[in-house]
C-alpha positions as CSV (number, residue, x, y, z in Angstrom):
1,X,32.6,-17.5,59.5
2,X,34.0,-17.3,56.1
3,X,36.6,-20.0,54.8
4,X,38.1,-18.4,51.8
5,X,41.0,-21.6,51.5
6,X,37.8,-23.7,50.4
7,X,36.0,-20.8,48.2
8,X,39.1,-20.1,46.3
9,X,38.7,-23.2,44.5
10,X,35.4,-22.6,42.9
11,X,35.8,-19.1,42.1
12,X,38.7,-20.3,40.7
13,X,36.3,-22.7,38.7
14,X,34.4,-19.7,37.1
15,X,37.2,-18.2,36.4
16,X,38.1,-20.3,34.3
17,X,34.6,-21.1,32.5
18,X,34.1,-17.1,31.9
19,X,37.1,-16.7,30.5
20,X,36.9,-19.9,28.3
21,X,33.1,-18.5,26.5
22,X,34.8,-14.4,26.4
23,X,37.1,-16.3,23.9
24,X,34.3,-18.7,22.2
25,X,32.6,-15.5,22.1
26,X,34.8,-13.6,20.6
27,X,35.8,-15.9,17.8
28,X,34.2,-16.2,14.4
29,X,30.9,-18.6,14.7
30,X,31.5,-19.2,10.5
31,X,27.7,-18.5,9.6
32,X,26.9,-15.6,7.4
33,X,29.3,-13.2,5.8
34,X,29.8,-9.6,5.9
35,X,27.2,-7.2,4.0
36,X,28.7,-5.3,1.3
37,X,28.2,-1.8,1.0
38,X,25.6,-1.9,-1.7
39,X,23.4,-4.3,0.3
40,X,23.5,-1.4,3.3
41,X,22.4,0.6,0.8
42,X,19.5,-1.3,0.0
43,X,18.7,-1.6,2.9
44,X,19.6,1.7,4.6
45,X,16.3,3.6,2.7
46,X,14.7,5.2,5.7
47,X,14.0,9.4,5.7
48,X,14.2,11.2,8.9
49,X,12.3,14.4,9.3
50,X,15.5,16.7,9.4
51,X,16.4,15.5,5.9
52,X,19.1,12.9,6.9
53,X,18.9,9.7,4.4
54,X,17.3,11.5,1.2
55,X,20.0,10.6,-1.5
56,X,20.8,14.0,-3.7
57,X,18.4,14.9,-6.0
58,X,15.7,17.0,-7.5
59,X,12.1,17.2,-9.1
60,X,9.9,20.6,-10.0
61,X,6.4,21.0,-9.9
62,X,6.0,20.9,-13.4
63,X,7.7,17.8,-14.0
64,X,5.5,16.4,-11.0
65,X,1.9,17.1,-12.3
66,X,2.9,15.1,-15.9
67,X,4.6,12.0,-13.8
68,X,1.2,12.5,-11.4
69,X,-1.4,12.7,-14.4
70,X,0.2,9.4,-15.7
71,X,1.1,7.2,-12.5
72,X,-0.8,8.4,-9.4
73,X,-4.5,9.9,-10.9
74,X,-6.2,6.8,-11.5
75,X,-6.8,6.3,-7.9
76,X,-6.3,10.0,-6.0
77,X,-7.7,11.9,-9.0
78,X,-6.5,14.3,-10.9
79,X,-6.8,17.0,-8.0
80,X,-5.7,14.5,-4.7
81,X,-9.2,14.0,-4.0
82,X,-9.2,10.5,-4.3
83,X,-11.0,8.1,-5.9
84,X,-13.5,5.7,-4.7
85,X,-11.7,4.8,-1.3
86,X,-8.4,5.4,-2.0
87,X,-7.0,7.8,0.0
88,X,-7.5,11.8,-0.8
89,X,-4.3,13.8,-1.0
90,X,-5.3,17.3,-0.9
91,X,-7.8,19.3,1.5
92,X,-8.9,18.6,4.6
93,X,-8.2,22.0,6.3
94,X,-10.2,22.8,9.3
95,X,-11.1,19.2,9.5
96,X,-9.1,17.5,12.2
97,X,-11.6,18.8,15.2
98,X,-14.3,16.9,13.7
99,X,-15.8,13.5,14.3
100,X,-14.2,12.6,10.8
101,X,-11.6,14.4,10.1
102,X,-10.2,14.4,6.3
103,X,-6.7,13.7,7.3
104,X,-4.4,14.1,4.2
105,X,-1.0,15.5,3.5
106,X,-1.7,19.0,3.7
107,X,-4.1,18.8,6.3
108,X,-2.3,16.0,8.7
109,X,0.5,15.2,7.7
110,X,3.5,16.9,10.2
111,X,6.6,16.5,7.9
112,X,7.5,16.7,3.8
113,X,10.2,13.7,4.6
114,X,7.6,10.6,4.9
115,X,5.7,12.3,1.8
116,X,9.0,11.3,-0.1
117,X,9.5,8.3,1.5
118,X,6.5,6.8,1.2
119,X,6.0,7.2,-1.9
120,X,9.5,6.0,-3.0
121,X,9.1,3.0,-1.1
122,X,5.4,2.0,-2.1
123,X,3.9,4.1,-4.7
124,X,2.5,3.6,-7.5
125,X,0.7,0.8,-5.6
126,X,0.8,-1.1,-8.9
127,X,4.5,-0.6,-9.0
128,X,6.2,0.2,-6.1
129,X,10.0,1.2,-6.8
130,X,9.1,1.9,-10.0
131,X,10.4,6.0,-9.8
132,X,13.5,7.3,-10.1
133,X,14.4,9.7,-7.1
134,X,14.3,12.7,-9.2
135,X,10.7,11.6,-10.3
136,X,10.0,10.8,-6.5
137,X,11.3,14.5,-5.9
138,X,8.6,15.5,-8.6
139,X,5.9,13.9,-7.9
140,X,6.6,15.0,-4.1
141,X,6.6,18.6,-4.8
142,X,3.6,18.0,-7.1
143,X,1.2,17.0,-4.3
144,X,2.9,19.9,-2.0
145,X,1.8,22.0,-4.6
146,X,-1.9,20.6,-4.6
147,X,-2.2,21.5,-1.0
148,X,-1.0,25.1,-1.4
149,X,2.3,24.5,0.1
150,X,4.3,25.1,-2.1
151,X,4.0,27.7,-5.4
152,X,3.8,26.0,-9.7
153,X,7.9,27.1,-9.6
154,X,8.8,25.3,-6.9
155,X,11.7,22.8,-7.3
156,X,11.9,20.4,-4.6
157,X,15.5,19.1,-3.8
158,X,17.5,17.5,-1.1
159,X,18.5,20.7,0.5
160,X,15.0,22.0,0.9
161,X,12.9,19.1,1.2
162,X,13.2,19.1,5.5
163,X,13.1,23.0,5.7
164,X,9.1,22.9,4.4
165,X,7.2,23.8,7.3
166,X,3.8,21.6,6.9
167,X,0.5,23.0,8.8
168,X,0.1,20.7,10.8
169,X,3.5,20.6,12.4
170,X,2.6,21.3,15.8
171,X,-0.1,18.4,15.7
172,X,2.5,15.8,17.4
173,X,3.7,15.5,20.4
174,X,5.6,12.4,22.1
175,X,3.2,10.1,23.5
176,X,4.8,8.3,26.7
177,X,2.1,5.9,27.9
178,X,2.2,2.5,28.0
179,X,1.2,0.6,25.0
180,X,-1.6,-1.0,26.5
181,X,-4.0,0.1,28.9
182,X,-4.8,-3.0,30.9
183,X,-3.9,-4.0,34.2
184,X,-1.7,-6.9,34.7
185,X,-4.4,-9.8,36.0
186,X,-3.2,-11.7,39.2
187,X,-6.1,-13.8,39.7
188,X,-9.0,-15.4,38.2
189,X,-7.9,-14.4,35.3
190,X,-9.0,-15.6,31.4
191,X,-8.1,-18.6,30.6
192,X,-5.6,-18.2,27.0
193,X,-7.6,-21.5,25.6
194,X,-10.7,-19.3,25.9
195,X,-10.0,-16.1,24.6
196,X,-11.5,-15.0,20.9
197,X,-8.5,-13.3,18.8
198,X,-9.8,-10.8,16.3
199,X,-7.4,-9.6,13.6
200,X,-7.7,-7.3,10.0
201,X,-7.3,-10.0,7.8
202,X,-7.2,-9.7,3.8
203,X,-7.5,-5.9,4.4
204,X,-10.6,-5.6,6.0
205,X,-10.7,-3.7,9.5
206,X,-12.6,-6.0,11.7
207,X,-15.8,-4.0,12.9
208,X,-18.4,-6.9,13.3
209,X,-17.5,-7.8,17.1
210,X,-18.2,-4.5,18.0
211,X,-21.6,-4.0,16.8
212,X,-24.8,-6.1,16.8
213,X,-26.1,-4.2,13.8
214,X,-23.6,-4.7,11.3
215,X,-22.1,-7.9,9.4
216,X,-19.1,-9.7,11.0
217,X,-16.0,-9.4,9.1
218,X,-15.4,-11.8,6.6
219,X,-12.2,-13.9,6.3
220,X,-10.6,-13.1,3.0
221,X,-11.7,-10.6,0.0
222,X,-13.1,-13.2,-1.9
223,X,-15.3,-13.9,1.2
224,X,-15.8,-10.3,1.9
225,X,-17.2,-9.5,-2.0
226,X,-19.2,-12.6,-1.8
227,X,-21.1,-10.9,1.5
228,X,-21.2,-8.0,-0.5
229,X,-23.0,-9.5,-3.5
230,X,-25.6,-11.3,-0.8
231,X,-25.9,-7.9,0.3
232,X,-26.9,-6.2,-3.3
233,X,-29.2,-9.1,-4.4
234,X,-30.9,-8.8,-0.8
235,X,-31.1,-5.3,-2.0
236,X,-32.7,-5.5,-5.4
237,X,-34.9,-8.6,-4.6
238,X,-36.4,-6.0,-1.4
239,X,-37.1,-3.1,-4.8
240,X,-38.6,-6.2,-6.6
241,X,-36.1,-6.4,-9.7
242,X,-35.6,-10.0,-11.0
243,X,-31.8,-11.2,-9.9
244,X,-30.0,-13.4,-11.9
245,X,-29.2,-16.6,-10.0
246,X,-27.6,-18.6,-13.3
247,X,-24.3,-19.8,-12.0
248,X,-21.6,-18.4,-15.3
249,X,-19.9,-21.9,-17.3
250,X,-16.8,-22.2,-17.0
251,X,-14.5,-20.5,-19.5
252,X,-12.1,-22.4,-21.5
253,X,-8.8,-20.2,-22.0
254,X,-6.7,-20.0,-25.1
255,X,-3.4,-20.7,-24.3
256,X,-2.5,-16.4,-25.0
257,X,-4.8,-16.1,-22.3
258,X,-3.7,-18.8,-19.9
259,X,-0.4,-16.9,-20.0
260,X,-2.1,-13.8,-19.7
261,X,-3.3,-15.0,-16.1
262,X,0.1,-14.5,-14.0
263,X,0.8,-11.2,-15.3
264,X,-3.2,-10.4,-14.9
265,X,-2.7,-11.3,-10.6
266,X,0.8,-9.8,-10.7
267,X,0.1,-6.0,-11.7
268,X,-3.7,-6.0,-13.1
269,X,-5.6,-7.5,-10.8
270,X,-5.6,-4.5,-8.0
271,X,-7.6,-2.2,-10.5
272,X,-9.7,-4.7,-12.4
273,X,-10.9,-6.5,-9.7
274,X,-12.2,-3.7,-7.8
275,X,-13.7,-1.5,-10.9
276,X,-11.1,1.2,-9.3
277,X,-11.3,4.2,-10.9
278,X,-13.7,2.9,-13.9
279,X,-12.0,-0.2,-14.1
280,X,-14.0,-2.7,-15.7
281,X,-14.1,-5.7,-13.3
282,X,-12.9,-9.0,-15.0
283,X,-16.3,-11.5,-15.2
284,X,-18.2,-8.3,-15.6
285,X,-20.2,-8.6,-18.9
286,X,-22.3,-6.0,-19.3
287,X,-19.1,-3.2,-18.8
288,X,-16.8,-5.6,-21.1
289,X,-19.0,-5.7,-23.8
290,X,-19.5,-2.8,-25.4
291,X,-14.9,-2.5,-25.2
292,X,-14.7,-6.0,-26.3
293,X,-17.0,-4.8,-29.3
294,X,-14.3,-2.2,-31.0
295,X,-11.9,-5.4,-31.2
296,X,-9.3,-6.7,-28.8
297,X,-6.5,-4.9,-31.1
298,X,-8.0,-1.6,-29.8
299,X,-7.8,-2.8,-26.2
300,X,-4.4,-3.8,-26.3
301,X,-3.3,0.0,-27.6
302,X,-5.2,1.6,-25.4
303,X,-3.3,-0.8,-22.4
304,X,-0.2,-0.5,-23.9
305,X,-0.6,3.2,-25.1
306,X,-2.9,4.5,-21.9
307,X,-6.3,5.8,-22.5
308,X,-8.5,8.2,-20.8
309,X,-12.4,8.7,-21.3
310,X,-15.1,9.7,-19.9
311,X,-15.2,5.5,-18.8
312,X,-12.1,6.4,-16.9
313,X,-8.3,6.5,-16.8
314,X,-6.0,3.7,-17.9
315,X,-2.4,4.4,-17.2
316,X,0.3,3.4,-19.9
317,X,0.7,-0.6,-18.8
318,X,-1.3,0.0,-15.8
319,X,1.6,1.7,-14.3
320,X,3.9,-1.2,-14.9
321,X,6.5,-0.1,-17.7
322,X,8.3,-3.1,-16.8
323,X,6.0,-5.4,-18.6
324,X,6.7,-6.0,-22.3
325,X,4.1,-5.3,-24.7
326,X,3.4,-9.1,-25.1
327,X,2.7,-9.6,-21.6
328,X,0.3,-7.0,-21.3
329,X,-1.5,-8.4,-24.5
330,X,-1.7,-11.9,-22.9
331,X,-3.2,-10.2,-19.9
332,X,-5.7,-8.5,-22.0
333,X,-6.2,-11.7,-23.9
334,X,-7.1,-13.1,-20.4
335,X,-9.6,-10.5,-19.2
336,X,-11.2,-10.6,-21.9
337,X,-11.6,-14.0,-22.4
338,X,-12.7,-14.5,-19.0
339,X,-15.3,-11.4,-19.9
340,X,-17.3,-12.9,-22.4
């Protein structure tokens, strides 16, 4: 039998205490401040597929294929068909039903919108942010046009941009599943101290646990080219050519050079440690030599300036038109240096 004369007084109680953090909780806590509207709009940079968040603007075809030529070639080639392994743009029709598909934007790709966003928000990859949105527009409606979306007149805007019909917009659907597969484990389970976590670290997808015929990934790029090298000398030792096991003396650095160094990590080192798209690789002799040869005042130009040949394609600054002229010298000064 209830008692409600003794219950009053504790309900009474939390009352009281719920009330008490309703007004805690609704008074200021004093950490922080309010956002001001140009920090939302910093922020606020996402594209939906129907158009909403692209900021007015526009970019032709034309327009696109000069700002491409200049900023986006020297890794996805002149036609989107990518270079080395960086991604291809163009093509891939008729490919998705096979065991490896060429997925690109015209082929996979299901809406124009993350083509603009994506490459507002991350491209070139040696300068992200560096294009204007009407130059994001262009260089949008220039890879449109590569895959035969759009026609060489076509000006791409925010009105029309969510109104392109892709191919392969019907090639999504809403996947409901669960995220993971696996059963919930109620007994004899794995013990958490035991388990092995594999993860793609430094950029490398992690293939090795999978297979017993292929090298185990390694833990960073520098440990990744080193495998690679072991690989190639195992190679050439196997065809019975004479490697070359000299270890390279250190270089001493001019001070131009030293300086050279940061600017060299911050915005040179993606192409010229990889020998993308004909980049020489820095420490590589044998491809320095002959452009060390015409004189480090020619090397600078053609940095500064841009150069194209048949050794490959140097953007203007590498893509960064941020850098002054005297930082890219010091970063020349410093792959060269470190060429010799």
């Amino acid at each position: 039998m209830f008692k409600l004369p003794e219950t009053a007084p504790a309900l009474l109680g939390v009352g009281v205490l719920l009330a008490s953090l309703s007004l805690s909780a609704a008074e200021p806590l004093g950490i922080g401040r309010m956002a001001t509207a140009d920090e939302i709009a910093g922020w606020d940079i996402d594209v939906r597929p129907d158009g909403q968040g692209l900021p007015p603007g526009q970019g032709s075809v034309m327009n696109g294929e000069l700002l491409y030529e200049s900023r986006c070639a020297s890794c996805h080639g002149s036609f989107g068909e990518g270079i080395d392994r960086w991604p291809v743009l163009a093509g891939g029709y008729d490919t998705l039903t096979l065991e490896r598909p060429t997925k690109t934007v015209g082929s996979y790709w299901p809406y124009a919108s993350t083509l603009w966003d994506y490459i507002y928000r991350a491209m070139p990859f040696s300068a992200p942010r560096s294009l204007s949105v009407d130059e994001t527009y262009a260089v949008s409606a220039y890879v449109l046009y590569l895959n035969d979306i759009v026609d060489d007149d076509f000006v791409l805007t925010q009105g029309n941009l969510a109104r392109i019909e892709m191919p392969n917009r019907e090639g999504f659907f809403v996947d409901n599943r669960p995220d993971s597969p696996n059963t919930r484990c109620m007994q004899e389970c794995a013990r958490p101290d035991q388990l092995e976590m594999v993860g793609t670290i430094g950029g490398i997808t992690p293939v090795g646990h999978f297979r017993a015929d292929v090298d185990a990934p390694a833990a960073s790029h520098d440990a990744q080219k080193s495998l690679e090298d072991q690989k190639e000398e195992a190679r050439l030792r196997a065809l019975g050519v004479e490697v070359d096991e000299t270890v390279p003396a250190a270089v001493a650095l001019s001070d131009e050079a030293k300086a050279g160094q940061a600017v060299y990590e911050a915005a040179c080192v993606a192409c010229h440690a990889t020998g993308l798209a004909g980049a020489p690789k820095v420490g590589d002799h044998k491809a320095w030599g002959p452009r060390i040869d015409q004189g480090v005042s020619v090397l600078i130009r053609h940095a500064i300036e841009g150069f194209t040949g048949k050794e490959g394609v140097m953007p203007a600054k590498g893509g960064r038109m941020d850098l002054t002229d005297q930082q890219v010298s010091r970063a020349v000064a410093f792959m060269t240096e470190k060429s010799q």
